[in-house]
LOPA-222152 format. One record per residue: y, z, x of N, C-alpha, C, O, CB in turn; residue in three letters. Coordinates in Angstrom, 3 decimals. Each point is the difference from the previous one (the first is absolute). Last residue first. Glycine has a CB too. Layout:
N
         nY         nZ         nX        caY        caZ        caX         cY         cZ         cX         oY         oZ         oX        cbY        cbZ        cbX   type
          Y          Z          X          Y          Z          X          Y          Z          X          Y          Z          X          Y          Z          X    ALA
...
This chain:
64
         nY         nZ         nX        caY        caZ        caX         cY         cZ         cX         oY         oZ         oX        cbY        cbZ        cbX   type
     99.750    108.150    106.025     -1.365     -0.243      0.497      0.038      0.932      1.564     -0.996      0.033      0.723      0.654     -2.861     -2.115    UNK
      3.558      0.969     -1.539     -0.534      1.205     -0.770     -0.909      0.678      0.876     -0.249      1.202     -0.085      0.427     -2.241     -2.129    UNK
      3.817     -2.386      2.896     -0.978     -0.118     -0.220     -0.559      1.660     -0.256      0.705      0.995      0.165     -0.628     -3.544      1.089    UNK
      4.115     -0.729     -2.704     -0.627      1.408      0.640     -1.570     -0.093     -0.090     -0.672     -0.339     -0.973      2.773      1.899      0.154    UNK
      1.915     -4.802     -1.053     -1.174     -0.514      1.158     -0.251      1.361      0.945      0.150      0.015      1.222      0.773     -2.881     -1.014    UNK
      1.814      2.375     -4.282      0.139      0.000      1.448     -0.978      0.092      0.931     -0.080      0.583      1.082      1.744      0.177     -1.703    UNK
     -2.306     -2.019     -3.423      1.687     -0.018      0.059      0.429      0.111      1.305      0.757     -0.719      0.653     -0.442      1.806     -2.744    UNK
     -5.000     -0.024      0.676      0.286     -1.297     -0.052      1.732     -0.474      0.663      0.316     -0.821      0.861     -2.307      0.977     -3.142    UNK
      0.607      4.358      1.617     -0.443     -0.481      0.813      0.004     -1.190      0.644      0.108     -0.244      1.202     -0.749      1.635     -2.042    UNK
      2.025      0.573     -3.348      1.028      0.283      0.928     -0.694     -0.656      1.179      0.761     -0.805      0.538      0.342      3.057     -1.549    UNK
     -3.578     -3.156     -2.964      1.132     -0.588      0.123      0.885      0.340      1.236      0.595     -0.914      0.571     -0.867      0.809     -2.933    UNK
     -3.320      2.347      1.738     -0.298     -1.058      0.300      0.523     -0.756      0.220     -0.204     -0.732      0.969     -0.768      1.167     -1.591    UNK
      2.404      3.109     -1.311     -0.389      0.488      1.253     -0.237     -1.339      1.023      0.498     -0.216      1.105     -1.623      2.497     -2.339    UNK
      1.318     -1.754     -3.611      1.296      0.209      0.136     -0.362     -0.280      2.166      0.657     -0.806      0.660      0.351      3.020     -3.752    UNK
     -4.748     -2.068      0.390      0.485     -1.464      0.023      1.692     -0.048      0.962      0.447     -0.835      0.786     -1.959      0.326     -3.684    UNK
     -1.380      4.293      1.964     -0.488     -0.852      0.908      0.514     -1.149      0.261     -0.091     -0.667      1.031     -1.457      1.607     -1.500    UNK
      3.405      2.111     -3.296     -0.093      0.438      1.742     -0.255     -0.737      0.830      0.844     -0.237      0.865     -1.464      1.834     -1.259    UNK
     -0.770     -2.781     -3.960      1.697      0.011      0.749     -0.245      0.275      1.304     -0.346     -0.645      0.989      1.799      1.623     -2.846    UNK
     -5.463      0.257     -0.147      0.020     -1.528      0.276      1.284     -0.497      0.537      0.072     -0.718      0.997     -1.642      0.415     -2.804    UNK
      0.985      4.771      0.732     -0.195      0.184      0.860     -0.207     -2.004      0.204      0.254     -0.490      1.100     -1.072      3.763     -1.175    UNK
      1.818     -2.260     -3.834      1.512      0.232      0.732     -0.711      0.295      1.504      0.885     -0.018      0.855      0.992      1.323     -3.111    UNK
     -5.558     -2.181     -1.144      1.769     -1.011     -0.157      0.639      0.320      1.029      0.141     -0.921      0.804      0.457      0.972     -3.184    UNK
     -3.452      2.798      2.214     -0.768     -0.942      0.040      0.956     -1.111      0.211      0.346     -0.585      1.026     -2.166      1.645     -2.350    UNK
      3.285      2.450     -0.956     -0.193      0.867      1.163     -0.833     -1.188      0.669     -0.127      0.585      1.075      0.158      2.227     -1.998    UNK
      0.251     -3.478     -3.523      1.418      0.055      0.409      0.063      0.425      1.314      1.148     -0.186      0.405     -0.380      0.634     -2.546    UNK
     -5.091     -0.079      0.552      0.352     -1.413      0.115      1.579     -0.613      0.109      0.320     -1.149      0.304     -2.505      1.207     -1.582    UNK
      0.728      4.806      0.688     -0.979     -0.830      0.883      0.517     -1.461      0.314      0.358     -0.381      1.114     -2.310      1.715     -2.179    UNK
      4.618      2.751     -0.956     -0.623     -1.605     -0.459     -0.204     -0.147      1.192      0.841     -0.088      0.896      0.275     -1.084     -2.855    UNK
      1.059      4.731      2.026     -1.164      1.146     -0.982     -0.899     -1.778     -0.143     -1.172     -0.046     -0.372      3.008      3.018     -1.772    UNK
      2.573     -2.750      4.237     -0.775      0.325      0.790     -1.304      0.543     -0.533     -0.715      0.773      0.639      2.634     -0.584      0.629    UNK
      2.337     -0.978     -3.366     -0.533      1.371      0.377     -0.673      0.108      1.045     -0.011      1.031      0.673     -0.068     -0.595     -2.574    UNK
      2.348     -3.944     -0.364      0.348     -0.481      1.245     -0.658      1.469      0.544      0.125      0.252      1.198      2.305     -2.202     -1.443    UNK
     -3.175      0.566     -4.490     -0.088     -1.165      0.893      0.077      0.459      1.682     -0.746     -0.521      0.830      1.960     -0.975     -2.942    UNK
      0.214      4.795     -0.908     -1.313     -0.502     -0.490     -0.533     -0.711      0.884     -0.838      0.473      0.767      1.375     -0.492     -2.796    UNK
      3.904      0.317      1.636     -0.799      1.016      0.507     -0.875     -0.155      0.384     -0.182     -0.220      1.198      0.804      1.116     -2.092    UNK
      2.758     -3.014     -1.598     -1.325     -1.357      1.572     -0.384      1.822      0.865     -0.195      0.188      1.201      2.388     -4.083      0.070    UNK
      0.952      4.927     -4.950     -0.988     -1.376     -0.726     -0.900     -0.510      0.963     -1.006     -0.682     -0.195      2.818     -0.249     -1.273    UNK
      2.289      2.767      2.940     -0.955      1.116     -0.539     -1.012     -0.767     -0.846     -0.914      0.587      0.578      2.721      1.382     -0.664    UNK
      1.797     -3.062      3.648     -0.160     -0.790     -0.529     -1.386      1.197     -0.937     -0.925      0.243      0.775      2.169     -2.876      1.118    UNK
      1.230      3.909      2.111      0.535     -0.780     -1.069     -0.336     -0.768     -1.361      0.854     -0.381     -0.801     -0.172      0.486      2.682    UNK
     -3.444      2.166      0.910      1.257      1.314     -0.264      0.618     -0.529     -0.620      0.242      0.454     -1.118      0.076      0.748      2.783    UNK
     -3.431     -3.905      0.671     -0.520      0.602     -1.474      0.734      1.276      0.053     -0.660      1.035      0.084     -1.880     -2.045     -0.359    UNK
      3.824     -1.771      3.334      0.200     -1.238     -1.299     -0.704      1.219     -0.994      0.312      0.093     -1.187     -0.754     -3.323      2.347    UNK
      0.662      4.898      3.090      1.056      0.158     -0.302      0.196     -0.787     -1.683      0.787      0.313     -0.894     -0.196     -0.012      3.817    UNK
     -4.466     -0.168     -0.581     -0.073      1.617     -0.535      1.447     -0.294     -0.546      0.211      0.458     -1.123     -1.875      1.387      3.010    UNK
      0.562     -5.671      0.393     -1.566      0.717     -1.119      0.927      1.237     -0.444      0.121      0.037     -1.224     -3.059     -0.526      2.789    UNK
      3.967     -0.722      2.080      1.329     -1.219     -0.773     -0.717      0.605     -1.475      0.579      0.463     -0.983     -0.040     -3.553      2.857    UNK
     -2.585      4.979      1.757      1.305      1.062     -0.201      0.673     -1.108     -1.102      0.960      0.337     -0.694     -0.444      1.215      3.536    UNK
     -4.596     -3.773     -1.511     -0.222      1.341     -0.328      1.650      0.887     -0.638      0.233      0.408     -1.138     -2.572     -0.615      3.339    UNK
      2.270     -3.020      1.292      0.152     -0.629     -1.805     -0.745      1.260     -1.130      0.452      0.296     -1.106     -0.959     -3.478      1.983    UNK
      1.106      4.058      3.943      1.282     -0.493     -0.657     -0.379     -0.170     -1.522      0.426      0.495     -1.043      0.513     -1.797      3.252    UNK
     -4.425      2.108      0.279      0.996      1.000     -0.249      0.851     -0.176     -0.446      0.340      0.726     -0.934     -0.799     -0.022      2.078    UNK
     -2.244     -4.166     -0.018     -0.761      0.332     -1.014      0.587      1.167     -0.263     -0.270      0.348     -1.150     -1.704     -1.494      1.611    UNK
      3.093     -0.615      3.693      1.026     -0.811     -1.381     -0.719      1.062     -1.457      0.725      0.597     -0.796     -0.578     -4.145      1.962    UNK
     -1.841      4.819      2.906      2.037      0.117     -0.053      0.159     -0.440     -1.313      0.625      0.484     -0.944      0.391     -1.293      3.471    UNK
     -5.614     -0.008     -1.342      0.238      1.309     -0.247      0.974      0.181     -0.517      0.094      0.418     -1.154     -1.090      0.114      2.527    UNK
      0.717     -4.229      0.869     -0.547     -0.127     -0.894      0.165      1.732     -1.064      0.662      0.193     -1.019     -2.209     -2.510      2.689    UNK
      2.487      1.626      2.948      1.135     -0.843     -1.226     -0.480      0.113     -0.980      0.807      0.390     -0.844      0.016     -2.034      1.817    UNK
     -4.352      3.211      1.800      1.423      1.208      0.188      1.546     -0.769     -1.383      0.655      0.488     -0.920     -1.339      0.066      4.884    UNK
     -4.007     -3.079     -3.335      0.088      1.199     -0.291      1.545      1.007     -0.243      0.608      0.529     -0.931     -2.939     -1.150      2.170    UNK
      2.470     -3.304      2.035     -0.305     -0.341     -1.481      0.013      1.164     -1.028      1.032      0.262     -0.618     -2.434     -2.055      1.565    UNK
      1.326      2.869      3.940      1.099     -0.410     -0.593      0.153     -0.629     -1.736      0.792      0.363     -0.869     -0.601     -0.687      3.573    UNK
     -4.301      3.878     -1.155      0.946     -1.545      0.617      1.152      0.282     -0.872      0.279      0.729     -0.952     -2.200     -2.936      1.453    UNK
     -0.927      6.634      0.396      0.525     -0.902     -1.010      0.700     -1.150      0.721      0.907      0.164      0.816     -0.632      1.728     -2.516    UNK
C-alpha cells in the first residue's frame, strides 16, 4: 500500500467513525448514513478523495 492509499484509507476511517457517531445522534439520517445507499456510499467515497486531495495540496505531500 502507498502512501496515498494508506491516508487515504485513514481518513475514509475517520469519517466513517464521524458516520456512525452523527447516526446515534441524530436517528432520522439512519437510513441515509447505514451504508445500505449505493449512491450515499459513492458520495462520501467522492469526499474522501477530495478531503485528501485537499491535504496534499496544502501541503505539498507527495503521494507518489
Amino acid at each position: 500500500m502507498n502512501q496515498f492509499e494508506y491516508y487515504y484509507q485513514w481518513k475514509i476511517d475517520d469519517l466513517m467513525k464521524l458516520e456512525e457517531a452523527v447516526s446515534e445522534e441524530s436517528s432520522h439520517l439512519n437510513d441515509t448514513l447505514s451504508g445500505r445507499d449505493p449512491d450515499v456510499e459513492r458520495l462520501n467515497e467522492e469526499i474522501y478523495l477530495e478531503i485528501v486531495n485537499d491535504v496534499k495540496e496544502e501541503y505539498g505531500i507527495n503521494f507518489i
